[in-house]
C-alpha positions as CSV (number, residue, x, y, z in Angstrom):
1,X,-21.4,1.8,38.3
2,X,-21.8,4.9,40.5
3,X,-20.9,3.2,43.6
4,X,-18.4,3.8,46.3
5,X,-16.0,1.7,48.6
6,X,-16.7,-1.6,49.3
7,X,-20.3,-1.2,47.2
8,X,-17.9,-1.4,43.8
9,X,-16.9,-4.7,44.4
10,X,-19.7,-6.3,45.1
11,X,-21.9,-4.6,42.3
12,X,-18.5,-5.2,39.6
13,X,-19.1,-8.6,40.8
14,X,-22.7,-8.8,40.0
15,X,-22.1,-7.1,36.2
16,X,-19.3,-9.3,35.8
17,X,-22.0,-12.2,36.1
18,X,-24.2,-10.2,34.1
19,X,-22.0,-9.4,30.9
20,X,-19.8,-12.8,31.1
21,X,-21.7,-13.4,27.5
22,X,-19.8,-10.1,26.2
23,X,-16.5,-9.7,24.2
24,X,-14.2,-6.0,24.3
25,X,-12.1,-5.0,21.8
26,X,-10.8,-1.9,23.0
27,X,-7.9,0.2,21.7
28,X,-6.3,3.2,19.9
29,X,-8.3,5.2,17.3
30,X,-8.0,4.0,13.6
31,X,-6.8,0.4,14.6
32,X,-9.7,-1.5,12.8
33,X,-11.7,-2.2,16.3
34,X,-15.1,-1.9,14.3
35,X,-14.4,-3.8,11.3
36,X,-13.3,-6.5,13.2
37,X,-15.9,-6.6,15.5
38,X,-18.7,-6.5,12.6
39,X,-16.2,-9.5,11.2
40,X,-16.2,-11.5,14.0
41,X,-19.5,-11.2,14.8
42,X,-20.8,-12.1,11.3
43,X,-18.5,-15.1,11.6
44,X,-19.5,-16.4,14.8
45,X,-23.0,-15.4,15.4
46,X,-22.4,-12.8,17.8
47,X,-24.6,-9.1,18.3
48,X,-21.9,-6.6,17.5
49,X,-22.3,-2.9,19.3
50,X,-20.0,-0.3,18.2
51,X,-19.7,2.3,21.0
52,X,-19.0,5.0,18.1
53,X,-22.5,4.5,16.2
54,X,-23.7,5.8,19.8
55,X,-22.2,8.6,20.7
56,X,-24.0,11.1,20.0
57,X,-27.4,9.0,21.9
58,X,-25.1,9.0,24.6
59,X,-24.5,12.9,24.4
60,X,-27.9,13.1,24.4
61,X,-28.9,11.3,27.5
62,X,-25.7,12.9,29.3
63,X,-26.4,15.7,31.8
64,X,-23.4,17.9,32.7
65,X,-23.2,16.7,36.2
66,X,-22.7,13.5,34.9
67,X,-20.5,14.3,32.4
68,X,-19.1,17.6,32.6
69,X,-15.7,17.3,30.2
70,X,-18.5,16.1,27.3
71,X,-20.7,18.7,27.5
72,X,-17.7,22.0,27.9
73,X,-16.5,20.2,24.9
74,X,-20.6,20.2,23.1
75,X,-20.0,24.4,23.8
76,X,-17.0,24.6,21.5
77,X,-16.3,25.5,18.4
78,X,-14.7,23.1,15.8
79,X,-11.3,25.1,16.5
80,X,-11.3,25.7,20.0
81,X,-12.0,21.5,20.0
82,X,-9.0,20.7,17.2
83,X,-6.9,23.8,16.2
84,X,-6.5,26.0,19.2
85,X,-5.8,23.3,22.2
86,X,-2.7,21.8,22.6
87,X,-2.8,18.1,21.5
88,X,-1.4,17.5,25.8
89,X,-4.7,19.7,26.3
90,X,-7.3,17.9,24.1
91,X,-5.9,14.6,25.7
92,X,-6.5,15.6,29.5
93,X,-10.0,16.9,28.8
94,X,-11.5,14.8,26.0
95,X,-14.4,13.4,27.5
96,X,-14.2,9.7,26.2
97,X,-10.4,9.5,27.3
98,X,-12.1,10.2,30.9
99,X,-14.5,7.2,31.1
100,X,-17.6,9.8,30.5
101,X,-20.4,7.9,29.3
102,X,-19.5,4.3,30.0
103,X,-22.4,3.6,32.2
104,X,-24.6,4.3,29.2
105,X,-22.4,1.4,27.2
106,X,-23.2,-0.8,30.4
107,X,-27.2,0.2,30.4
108,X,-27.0,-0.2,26.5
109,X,-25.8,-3.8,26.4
110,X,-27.8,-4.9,29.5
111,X,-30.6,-4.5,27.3
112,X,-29.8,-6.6,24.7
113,X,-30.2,-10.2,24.3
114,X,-27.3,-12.7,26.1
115,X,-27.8,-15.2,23.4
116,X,-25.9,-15.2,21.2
117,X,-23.3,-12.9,22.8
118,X,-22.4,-9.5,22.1
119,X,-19.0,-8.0,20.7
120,X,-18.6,-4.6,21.8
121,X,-16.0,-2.5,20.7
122,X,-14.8,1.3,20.8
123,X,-11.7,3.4,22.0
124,X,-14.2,4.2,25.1
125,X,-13.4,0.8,26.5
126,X,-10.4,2.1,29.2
127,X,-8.8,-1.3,30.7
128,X,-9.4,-0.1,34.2
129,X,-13.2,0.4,33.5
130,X,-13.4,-3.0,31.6
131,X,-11.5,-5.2,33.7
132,X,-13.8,-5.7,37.0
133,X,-16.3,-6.1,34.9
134,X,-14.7,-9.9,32.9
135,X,-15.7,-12.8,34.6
136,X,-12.9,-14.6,32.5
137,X,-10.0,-12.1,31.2
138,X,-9.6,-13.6,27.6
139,X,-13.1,-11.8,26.8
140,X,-11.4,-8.9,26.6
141,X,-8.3,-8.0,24.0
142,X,-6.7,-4.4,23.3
143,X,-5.7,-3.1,19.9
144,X,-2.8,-1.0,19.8
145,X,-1.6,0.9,16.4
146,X,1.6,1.6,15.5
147,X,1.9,5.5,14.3
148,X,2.6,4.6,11.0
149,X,-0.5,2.2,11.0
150,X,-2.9,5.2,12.2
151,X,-1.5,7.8,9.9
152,X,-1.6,5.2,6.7
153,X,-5.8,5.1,8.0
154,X,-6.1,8.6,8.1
155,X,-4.5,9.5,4.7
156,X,-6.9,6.6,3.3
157,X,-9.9,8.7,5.0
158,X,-9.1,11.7,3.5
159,X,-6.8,13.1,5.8
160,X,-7.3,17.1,6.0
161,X,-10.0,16.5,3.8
162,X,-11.7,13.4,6.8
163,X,-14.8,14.4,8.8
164,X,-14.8,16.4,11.4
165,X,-10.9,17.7,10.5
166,X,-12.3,19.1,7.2
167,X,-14.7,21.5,8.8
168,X,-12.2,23.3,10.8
169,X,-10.4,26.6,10.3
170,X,-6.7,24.8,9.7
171,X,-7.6,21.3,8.8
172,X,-3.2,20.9,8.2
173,X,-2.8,21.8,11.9
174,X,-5.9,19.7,13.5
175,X,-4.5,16.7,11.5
176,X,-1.4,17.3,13.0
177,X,-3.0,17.8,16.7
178,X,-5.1,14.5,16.0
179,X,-3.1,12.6,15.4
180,X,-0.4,13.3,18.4
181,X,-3.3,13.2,20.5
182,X,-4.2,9.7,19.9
183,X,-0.2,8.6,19.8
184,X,-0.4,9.6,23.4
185,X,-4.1,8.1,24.3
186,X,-2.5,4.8,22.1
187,X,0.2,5.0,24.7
188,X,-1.7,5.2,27.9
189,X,-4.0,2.6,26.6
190,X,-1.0,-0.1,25.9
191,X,0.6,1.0,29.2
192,X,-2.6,0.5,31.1
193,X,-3.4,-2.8,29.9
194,X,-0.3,-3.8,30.1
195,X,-0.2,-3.3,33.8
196,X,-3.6,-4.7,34.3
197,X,-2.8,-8.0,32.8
198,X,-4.5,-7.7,29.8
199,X,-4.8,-8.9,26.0
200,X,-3.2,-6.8,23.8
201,X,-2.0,-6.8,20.1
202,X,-0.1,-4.3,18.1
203,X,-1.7,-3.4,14.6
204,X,0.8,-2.6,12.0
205,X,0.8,-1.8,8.3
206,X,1.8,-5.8,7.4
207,X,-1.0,-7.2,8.9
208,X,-4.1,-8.1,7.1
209,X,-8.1,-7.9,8.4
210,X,-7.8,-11.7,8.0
211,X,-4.7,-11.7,10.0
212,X,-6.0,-9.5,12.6
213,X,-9.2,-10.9,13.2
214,X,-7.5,-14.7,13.6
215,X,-5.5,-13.3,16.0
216,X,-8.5,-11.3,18.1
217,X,-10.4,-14.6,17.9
218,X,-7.6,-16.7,19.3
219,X,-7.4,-14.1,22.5
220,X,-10.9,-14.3,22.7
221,X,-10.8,-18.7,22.2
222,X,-13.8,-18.6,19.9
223,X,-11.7,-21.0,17.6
């Protein structure tokens, strides 16, 4: 992945050839990426990899040459990260957003078996990283939240109370931030793929798991 001019085409090529056994279901935070993917593959026999189970292997095998924006982000505090930024701020410099890491979700599923296939899912999937790499586009499908779809998830989780919001200093405000930060990432992501000629589906609040995972495996054509 760390090639340059007409080296990227050739070597996309190559990994294209390589991962054609391999499904993405990219997308906004909170749009049910994971529990889909563990549905599908169940379903259909497929190896499911859930980019967000590695993250923090991937922070540790990350140098900050490689990744600089992950590890200024590792130095911070919980509310320099979520309280003290602007949610424009924690957009533009959140290390995932940037396409940080990805290799290492490349090097993972090249280890793994092609048969039976993988599903492999997480808001780290950017379209414009993912597309040289399909050797047929419907492998690929982007979920896109409405708002009032991620907020509904969040309350559900806790809100203020969720995760890594709870152990801030102003869980009210880094909700807040959060959750304007990922309307705008859910925007960029919809408008990306959209140009690229890619799969996407909105996620509302009326649609079911069953409904959403019929509709994932249509794009995909594993019906």
């Amino acid at each position: 992945m760390q090639t340059e001019g007409h080296d990227f085409s050739a070597a996309a090529e190559t990994l294209g050839h390589q991962l054609r056994h391999v499904y993405w279901i990219g997308g906004g935070s909170a749009a049910g990426k994971s529990t889909i993917t563990r549905r599908i593959a169940a379903e259909h026999g497929l190896q499911p990899y859930v980019t967000d189970d590695v993250m923090a292997d991937h922070a540790q095998r990350s140098t900050p040459r490689d990744c600089p924006l992950l590890h200024m982000f590792m130095a911070m505090d919980m509310d320099q990260r979520w309280v003290r930024r602007s949610p424009e701020a924690m957009l533009e410099t959140f290390h995932w957003f940037r396409g940080e890491g990805f290799d290492l979700i490349i090097e993972d599923i090249l280890t793994m078996p092609k048969k039976p296939g993988v599903v492999v899912d997480g808001f780290r999937l950017l379209p414009h990283l993912v597309k040289p790499l399909l050797a047929d586009r419907s492998h690929a499908v982007w979920l896109i939240p409405t708002p009032e779809f991620r907020q509904a998830v969040l309350e559900s989780r806790g809100g203020p109370k969720w995760g890594f919001i709870a152990k801030t200093g102003d869980p009210e405000r880094a909700l807040r931030n959060v959750l304007e930060r990922d309307a705008m990432f859910t925007d960029r992501l919809n408008d990306e793929a959209q140009r690229l000629g890619l799969n996407t589906i909105e996620v509302n609040p009326s649609m079911t798991e069953a409904d959403l995972t019929a509709r994932v495996v249509q794009a995909f054509g594993l019906s």
